[in-house]
C-alpha positions as CSV (number, residue, x, y, z in Angstrom):
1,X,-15.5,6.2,-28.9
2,X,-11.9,6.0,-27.6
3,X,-12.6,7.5,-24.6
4,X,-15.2,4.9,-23.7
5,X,-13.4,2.2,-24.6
6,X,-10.3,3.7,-22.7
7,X,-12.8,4.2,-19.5
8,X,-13.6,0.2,-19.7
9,X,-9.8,-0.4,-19.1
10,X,-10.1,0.0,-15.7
11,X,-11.4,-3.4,-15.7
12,X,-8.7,-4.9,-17.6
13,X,-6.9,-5.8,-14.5
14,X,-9.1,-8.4,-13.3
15,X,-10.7,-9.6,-16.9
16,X,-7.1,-10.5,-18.3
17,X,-6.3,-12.4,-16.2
18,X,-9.4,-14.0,-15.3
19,X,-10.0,-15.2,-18.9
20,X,-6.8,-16.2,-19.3
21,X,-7.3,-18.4,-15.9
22,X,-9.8,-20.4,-17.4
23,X,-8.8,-20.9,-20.9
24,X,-5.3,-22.3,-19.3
25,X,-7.7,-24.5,-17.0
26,X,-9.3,-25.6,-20.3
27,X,-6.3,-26.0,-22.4
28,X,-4.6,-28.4,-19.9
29,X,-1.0,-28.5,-19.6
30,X,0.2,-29.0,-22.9
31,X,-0.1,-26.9,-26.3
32,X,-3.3,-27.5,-27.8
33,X,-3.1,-29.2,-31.5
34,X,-6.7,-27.9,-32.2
35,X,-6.8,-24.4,-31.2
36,X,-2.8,-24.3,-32.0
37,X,-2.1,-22.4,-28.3
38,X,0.4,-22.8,-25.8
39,X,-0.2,-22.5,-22.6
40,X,2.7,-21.3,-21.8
41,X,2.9,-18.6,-24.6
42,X,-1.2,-17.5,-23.7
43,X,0.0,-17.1,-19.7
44,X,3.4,-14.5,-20.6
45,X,1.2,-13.3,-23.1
46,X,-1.7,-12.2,-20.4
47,X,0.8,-10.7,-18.2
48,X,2.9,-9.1,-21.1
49,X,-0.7,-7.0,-21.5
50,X,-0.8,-5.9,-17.6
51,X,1.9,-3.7,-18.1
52,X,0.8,-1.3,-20.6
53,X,-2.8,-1.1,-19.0
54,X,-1.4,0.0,-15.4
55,X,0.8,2.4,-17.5
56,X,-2.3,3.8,-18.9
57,X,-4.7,3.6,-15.8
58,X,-1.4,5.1,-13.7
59,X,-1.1,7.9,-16.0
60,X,-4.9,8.5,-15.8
61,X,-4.7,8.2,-12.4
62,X,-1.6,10.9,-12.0
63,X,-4.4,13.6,-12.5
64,X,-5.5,13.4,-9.3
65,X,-9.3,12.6,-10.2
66,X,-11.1,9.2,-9.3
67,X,-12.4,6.9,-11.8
68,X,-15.1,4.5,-11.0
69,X,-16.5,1.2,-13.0
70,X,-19.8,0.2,-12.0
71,X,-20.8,-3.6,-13.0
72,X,-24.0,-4.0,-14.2
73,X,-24.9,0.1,-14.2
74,X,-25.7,-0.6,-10.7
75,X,-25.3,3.1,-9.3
76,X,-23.0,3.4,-5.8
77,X,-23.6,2.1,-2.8
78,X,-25.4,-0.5,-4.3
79,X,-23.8,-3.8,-6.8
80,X,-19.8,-4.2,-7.8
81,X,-17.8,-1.3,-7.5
82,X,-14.3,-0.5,-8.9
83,X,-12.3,2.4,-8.1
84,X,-8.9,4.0,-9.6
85,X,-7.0,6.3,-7.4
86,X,-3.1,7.3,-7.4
87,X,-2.3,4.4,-4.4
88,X,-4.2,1.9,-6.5
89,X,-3.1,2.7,-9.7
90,X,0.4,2.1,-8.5
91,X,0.0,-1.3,-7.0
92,X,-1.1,-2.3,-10.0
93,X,1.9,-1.2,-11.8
94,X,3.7,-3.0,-8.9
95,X,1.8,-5.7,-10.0
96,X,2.4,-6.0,-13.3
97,X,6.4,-5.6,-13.2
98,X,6.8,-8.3,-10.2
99,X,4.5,-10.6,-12.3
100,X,6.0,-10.3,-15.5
101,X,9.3,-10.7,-14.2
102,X,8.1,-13.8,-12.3
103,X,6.7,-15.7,-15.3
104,X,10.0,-14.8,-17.4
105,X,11.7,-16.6,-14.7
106,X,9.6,-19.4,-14.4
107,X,9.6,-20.0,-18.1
108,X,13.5,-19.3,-18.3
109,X,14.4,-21.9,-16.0
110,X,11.9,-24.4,-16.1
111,X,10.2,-24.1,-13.0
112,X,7.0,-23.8,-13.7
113,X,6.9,-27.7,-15.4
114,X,7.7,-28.8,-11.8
115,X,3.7,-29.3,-11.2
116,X,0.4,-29.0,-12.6
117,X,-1.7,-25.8,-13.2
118,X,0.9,-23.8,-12.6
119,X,0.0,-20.7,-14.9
120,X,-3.6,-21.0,-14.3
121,X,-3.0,-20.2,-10.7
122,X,-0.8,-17.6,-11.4
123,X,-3.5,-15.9,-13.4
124,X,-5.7,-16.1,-11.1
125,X,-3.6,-15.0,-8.5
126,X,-3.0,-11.9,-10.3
127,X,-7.3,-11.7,-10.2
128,X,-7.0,-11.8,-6.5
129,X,-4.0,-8.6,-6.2
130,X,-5.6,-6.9,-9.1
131,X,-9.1,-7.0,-7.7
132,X,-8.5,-6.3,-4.1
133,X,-6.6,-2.7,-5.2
134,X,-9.6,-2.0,-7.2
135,X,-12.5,-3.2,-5.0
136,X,-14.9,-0.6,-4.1
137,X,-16.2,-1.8,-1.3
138,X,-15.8,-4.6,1.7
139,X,-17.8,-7.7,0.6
140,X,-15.6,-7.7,-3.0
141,X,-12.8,-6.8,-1.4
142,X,-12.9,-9.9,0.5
143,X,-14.2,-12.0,-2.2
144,X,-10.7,-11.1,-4.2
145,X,-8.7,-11.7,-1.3
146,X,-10.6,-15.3,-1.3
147,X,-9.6,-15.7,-5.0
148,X,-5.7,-14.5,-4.5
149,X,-5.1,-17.1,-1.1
150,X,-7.3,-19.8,-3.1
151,X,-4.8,-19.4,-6.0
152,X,-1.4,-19.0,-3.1
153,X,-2.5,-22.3,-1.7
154,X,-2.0,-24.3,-5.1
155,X,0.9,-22.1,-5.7
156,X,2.8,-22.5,-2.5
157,X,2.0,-26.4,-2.7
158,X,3.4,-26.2,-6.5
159,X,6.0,-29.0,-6.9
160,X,5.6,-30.8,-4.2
161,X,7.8,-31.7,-1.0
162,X,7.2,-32.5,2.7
163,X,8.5,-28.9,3.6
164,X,5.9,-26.9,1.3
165,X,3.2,-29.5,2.6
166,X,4.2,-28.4,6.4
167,X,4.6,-24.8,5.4
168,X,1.2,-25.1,3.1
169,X,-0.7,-26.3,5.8
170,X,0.2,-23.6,8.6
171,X,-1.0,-21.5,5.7
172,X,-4.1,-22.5,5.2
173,X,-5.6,-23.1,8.4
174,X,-4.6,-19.9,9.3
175,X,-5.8,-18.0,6.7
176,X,-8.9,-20.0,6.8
177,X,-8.9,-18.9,10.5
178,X,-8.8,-15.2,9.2
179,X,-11.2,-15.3,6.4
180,X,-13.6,-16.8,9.5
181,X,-13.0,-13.8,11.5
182,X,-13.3,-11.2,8.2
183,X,-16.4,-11.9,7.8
184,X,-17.5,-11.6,11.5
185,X,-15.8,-8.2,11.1
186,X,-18.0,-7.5,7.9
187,X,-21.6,-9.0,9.8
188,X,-20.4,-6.5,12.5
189,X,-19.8,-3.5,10.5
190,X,-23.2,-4.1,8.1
191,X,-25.1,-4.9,11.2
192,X,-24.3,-2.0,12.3
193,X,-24.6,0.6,9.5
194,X,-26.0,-1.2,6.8
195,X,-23.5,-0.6,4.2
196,X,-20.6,-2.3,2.8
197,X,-19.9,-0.2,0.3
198,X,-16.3,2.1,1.1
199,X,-17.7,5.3,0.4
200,X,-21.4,4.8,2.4
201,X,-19.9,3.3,4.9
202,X,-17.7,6.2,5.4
203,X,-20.7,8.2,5.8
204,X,-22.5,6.0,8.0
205,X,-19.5,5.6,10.8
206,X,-19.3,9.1,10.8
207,X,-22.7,10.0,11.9
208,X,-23.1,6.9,13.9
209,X,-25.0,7.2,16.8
210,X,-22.5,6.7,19.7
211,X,-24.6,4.1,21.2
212,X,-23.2,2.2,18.6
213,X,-19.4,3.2,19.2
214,X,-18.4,-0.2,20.8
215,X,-19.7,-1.9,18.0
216,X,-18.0,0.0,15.4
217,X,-14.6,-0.1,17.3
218,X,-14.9,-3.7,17.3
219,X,-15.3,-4.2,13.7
220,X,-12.3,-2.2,13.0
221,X,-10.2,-4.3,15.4
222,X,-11.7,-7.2,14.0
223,X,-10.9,-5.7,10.9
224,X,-7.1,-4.8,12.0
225,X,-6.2,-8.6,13.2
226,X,-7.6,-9.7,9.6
227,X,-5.3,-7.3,7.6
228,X,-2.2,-8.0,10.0
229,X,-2.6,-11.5,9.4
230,X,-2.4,-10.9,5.6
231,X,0.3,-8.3,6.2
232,X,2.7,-10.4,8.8
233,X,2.8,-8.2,11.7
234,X,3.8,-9.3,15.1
235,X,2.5,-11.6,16.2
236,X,0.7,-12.8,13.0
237,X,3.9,-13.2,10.7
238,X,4.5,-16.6,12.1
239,X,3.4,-18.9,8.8
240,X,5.4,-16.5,6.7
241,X,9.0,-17.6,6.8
242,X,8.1,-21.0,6.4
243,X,6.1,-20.8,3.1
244,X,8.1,-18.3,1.4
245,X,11.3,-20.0,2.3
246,X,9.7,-23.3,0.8
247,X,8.0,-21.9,-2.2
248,X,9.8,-22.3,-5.5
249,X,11.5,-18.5,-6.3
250,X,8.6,-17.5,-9.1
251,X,6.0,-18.1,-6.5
252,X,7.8,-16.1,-3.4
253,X,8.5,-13.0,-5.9
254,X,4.9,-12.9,-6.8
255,X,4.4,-13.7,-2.7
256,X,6.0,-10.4,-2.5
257,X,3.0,-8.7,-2.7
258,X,0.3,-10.5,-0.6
259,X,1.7,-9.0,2.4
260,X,1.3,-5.5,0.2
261,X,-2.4,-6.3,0.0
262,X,-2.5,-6.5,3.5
263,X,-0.6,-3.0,4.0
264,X,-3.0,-1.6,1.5
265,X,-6.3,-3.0,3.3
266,X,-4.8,-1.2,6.7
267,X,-4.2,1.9,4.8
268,X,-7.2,2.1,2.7
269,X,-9.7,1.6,6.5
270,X,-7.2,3.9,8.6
271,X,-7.7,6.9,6.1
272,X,-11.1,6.1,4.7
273,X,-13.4,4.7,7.2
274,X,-11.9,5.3,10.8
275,X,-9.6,8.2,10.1
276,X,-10.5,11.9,12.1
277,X,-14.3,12.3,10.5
278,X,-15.2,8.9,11.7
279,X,-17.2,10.0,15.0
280,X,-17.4,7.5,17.8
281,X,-15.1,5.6,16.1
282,X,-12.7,7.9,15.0
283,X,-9.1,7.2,15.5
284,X,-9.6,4.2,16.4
285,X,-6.7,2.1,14.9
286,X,-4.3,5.0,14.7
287,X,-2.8,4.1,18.2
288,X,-2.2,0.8,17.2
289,X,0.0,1.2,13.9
290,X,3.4,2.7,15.5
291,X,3.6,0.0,18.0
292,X,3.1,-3.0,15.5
293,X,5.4,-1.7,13.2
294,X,8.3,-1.1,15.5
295,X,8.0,-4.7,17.1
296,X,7.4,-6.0,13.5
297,X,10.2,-4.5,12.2
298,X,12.8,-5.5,15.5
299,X,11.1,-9.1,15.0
300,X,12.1,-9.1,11.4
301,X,15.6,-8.1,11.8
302,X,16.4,-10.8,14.6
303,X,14.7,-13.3,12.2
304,X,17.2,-12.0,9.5
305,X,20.2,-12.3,12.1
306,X,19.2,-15.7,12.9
307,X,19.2,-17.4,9.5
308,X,21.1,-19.4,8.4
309,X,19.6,-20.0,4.7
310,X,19.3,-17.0,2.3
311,X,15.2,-17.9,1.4
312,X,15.0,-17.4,5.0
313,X,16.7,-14.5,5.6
314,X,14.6,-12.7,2.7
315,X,11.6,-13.7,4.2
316,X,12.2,-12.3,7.4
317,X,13.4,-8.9,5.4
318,X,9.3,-9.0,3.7
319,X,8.6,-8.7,7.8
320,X,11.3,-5.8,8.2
321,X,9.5,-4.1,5.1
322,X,6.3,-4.2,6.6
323,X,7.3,-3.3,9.9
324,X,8.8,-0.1,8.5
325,X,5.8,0.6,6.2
326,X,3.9,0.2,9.1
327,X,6.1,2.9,10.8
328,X,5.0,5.6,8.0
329,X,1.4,5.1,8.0
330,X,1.2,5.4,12.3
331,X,3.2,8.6,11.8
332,X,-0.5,9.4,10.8
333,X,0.8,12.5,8.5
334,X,1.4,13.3,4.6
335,X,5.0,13.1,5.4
336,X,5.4,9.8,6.5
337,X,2.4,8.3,4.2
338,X,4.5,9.7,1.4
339,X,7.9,7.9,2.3
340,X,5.7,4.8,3.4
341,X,4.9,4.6,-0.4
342,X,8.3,5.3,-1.8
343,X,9.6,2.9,0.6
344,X,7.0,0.5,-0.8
345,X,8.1,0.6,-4.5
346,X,11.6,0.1,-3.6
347,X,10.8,-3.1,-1.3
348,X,8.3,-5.0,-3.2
349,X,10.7,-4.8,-6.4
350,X,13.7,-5.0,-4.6
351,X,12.6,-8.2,-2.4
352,X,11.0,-9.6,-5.4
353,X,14.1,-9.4,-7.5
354,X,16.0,-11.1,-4.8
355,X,14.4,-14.2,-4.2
356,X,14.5,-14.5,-8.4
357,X,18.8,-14.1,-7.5
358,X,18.6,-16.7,-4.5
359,X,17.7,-18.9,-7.1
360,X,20.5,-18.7,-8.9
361,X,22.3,-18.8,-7.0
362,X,21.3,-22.1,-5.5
363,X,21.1,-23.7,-9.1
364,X,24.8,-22.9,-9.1
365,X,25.6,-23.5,-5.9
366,X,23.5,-26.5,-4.9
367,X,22.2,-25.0,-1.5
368,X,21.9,-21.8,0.4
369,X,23.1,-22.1,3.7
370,X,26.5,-20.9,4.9
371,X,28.3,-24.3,4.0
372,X,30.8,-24.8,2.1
373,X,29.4,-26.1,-1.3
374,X,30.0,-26.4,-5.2
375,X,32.0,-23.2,-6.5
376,X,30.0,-20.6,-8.8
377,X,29.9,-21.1,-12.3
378,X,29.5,-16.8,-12.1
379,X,30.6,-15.3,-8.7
380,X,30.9,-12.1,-10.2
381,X,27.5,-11.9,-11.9
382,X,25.5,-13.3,-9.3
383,X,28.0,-11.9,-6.4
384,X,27.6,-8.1,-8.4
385,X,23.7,-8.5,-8.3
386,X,23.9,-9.8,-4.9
387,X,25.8,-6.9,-3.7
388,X,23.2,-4.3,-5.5
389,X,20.5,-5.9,-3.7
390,X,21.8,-6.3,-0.1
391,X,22.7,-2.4,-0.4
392,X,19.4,-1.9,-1.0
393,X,17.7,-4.0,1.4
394,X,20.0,-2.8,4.4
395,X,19.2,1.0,3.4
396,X,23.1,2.1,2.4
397,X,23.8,4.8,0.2
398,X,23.3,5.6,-2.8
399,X,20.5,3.1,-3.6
400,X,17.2,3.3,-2.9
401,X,16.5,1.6,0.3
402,X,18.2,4.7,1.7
403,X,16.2,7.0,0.0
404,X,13.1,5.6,1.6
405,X,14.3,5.5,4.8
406,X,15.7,8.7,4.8
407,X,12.1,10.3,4.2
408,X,10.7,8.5,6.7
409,X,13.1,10.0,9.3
410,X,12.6,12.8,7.8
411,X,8.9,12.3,8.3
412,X,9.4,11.8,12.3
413,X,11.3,14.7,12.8
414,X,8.5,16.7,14.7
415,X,6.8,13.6,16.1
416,X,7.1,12.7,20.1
417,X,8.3,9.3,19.3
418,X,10.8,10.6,17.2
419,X,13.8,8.6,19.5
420,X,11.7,5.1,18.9
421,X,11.2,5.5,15.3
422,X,14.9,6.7,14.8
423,X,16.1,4.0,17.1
424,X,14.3,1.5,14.8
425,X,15.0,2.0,11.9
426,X,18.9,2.6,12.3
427,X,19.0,0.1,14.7
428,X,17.0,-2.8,12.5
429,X,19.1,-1.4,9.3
430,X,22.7,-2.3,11.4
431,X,21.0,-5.9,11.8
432,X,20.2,-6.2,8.1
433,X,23.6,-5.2,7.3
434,X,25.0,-7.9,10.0
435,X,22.8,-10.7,8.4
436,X,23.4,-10.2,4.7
437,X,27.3,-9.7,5.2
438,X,27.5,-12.9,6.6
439,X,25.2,-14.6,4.4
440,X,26.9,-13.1,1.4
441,X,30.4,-13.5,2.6
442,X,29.5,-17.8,3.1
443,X,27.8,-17.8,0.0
444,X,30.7,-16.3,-2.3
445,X,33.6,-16.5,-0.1
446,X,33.8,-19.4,2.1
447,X,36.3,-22.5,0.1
448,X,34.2,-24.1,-2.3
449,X,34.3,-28.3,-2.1
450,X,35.6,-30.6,-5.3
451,X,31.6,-31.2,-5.8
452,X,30.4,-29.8,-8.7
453,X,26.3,-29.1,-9.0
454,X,25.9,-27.2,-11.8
455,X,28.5,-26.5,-14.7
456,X,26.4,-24.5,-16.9
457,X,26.3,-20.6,-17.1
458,X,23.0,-19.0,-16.3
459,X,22.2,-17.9,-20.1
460,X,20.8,-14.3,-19.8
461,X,16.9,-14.8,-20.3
462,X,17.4,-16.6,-16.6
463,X,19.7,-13.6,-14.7
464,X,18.3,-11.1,-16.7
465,X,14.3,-10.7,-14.6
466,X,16.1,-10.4,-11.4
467,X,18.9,-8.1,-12.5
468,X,15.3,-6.2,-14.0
469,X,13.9,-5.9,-10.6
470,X,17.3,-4.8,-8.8
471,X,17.4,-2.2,-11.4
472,X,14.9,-0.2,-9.4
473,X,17.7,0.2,-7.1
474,X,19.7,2.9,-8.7
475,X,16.3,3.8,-11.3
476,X,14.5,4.4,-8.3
477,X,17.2,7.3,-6.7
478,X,17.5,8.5,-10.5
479,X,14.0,9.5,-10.7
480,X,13.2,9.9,-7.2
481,X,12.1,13.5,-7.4
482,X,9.1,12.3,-9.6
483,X,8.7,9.3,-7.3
484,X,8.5,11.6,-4.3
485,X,6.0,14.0,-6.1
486,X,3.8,11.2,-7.1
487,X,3.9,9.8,-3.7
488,X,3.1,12.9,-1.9
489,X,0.2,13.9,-4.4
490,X,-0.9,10.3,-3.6
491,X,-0.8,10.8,0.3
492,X,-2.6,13.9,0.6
493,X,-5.3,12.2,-1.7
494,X,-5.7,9.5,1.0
495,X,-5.9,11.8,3.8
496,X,-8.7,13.8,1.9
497,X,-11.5,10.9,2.2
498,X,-13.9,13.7,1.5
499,X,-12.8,13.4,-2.3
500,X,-13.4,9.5,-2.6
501,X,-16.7,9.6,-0.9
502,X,-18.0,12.5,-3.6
503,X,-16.7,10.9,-6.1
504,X,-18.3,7.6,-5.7
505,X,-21.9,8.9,-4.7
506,X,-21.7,11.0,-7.3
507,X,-20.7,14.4,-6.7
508,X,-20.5,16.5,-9.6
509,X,-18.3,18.6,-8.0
510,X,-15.1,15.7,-7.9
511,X,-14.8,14.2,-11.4
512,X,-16.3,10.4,-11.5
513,X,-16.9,8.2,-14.2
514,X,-19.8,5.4,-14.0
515,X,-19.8,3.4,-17.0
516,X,-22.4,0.6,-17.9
């Protein structure tokens, strides 16, 4: 029936691109004369089908029920779990816009021919992110977070260079570092409940015995460093700038969400298993949140002011973004969850779309720093999209970076920190607007030298992905009362764990579906 076979999309996500993964790893590199495929045409064509599946599972999702896939008919807490929400059904949208637009750029201008395996990774990348919004519990939702840093390795390293092989190599050892201590955190939290499994484990901390209170508290520490090492908070954002400064431009848009995953790890524990319900260790990270953020976010801005290279700069703005995320979810209300997740749609896209530009730009330009270089081939193109971007990024008016931060002033308005948060986030937004002036003003205005790099006009399948993702800009304050709806429905579901605990184990009373 069509409602069976529409319940089996939910695992669409992770089996498109999964399949897709490893026919590219057995097609090789080049078209295939006996199957008649190309790669390159099977990898957009993967993606291309991402889209309208999040449409579909966000539009299922928008109903406010859960919806559950259970591998093997193994019944909850027990086997794979997958679970659909309104937070998780919009990351995968986010997703599936950041990675289409990605590929189209690689394709466009020819970057992904500058090493092997390039689209195979991606795929499997998109596993990792696809997989870690769905997974159900903590074991698989560190197995996918194995997969997407597996594939970010290969992709950071993709092309080659001494400065990707220093930045790849901070990477790894430190995420290696942090996949170590993940699974202490996970021995520590199984050891003591037995249960891995979001929803039983829920249960379980909450009726904990509170001899077992240190235990627990130290798990969701354990569990907190992990998370902020994927998200880049202070201290922990230090391999970031490097590696998505040194990536090639495809491979830091799609980077734009791996610190997302991290955001959405944080979230997911702070509301599910260690929110108010969660006895001796209730609470327990809340304290933590509004502090990190604030330093991340002041951290990021100086990093902004202080570069000198526009990959840089945007790098240090992912830190800003998380920093201010962070800021909504330790306001530890609907309020500020809400803006948290508008803010996140407008940064993820936003940042995304502007490390695409910074491409470009360099293309035409031959580098990114403020020296005087070859003159634009299209200053007002790029310098238009440019502008759009850095409006949004600094939080001006009308575009959509202000919208966000608005709520989430908004959001603070009855909270005792209300002069730290407000401090903040004006205070960081003056230093964004410092750093990208300058940056844009040596970019298109400094006097360009006789050198020429690149003659050639960006043709319109190149520029047109990242004007796509700046879009959201204005799109985003357009429709931002349906935004703001959907994000506040979406917050007061997370802040009602009661719901995704029923649903799981199988109350009858919160609408569930288990398929085989």
């Amino acid at each position: 029936p069509a409602e069976k076979l529409l319940n089996h999309g939910l695992i669409l996500p992770i089996l498109l691109p999964f399949i897709a993964g490893i026919a590219l790893l057995l097609l090789g590199e080049t078209p295939s004369m006996r199957w008649r495929l190309d790669p390159r045409r099977l990898s957009l064509s993967s993606v291309a089908l991402l889209l309208p599946v999040a449409l579909l599972l966000l539009a299922r999702a928008s109903t406010g029920t859960y919806a559950t896939y259970a591998l093997g008919h193994w019944p909850a807490p027990f086997g794979i779990l997958l679970v659909l929400d309104r937070c998780s059904a919009l990351l995968l949208l986010l997703v599936a816009l950041v990675a289409l637009a990605a590929l189209l750029h690689a394709l466009a201008t020819g970057s992904d021919r500058r090493g092997r395996w390039f689209h195979a990774l991606f795929q499997f990348q998109l596993m990792g992110l696809n997989g870690a919004f769905l997974a159900g519990d903590l074991f698989n939702l560190f197995v996918f977070f194995e997969i997407l840093l597996i594939a970010s390795y290969g992709l950071l390293l993709h092309g080659g260079g001494a400065a990707r092989l220093r930045a790849g190599l901070h990477y790894v050892i430190l995420n290696l570092a942090g996949s170590a201590l993940f699974l202490i955190a996970i021995a520590t939290l199984y050891g003591t409940t037995g249960a891995l499994n979001f929803a039983d484990l829920a249960q379980r901390i909450a009726t904990a015995p509170t001899e077992t209170a240190g235990l627990l508290r130290a798990g969701a520490l354990l569990l907190l460093v992990v998370f902020g090492l994927k998200a880049a908070i202070l201290p922990l954002y230090c391999w970031l700038p490097a590696a998505y400064a040194s990536s090639s431009a495809p491979v830091a848009a799609l980077f734009a969400l791996l610190t997302k995953v991290g955001v959405y790890a944080i979230l997911r524990i702070t509301t599910l298993l260690f929110g108010s319900d969660a006895g001796p260790a209730a609470q327990v990270l809340a304290p933590w949140l509004l502090p990190l953020g604030l330093t991340t976010l002041l951290a990021g801005a100086l990093g902004m002011l202080a570069s000198a290279e526009l990959r840089r700069l945007l790098a240090y703005g992912v830190i800003v973004s998380i920093g201010t995320l962070l800021i909504g979810l330790g306001l530890d209300s609907s309020a500020g969850l809400g803006a948290a997740l508008v803010y996140l749609v407008h940064t993820t896209l936003i940042g995304a779309g502007m490390f695409l530009l910074a491409d470009l730009i360099a293309a035409q330009r031959g580098h990114l720093d403020h020296r005087p270089a070859a003159p634009l081939v299209q200053p007002a193109l790029l310098g238009g999209l440019f502008l759009a971007g850095a409006i949004a990024m600094a939080g001006l008016p009308p575009l959509s970076g202000f919208f966000g931060k608005l709520l989430l002033l908004r959001a603070a308005t009855d909270s005792a920190t209300l002069p730290w948060i407000w401090g903040g986030i004006l205070g960081s937004g003056l230093l964004v607007i410092i750093a990208l002036s300058r940056s844009g003003s040596a970019l298109f205005w400094l006097p360009a030298t006789a050198a020429t790099v690149n003659t050639a006009s960006a043709p319109i399948r190149q520029w047109l992905p990242a004007a796509a993702l700046l879009a959201a800009a204005p799109l985003l304050i357009l429709f931002g009362q349906p935004l703001l709806d959907f994000a506040t429905a979406t917050a007061q579901q997370l802040r009602e764990p009661a719901g995704y605990i029923h649903a799981v184990l199988g109350d009858p009373a919160v609408a569930t579906v288990v398929l085989p």
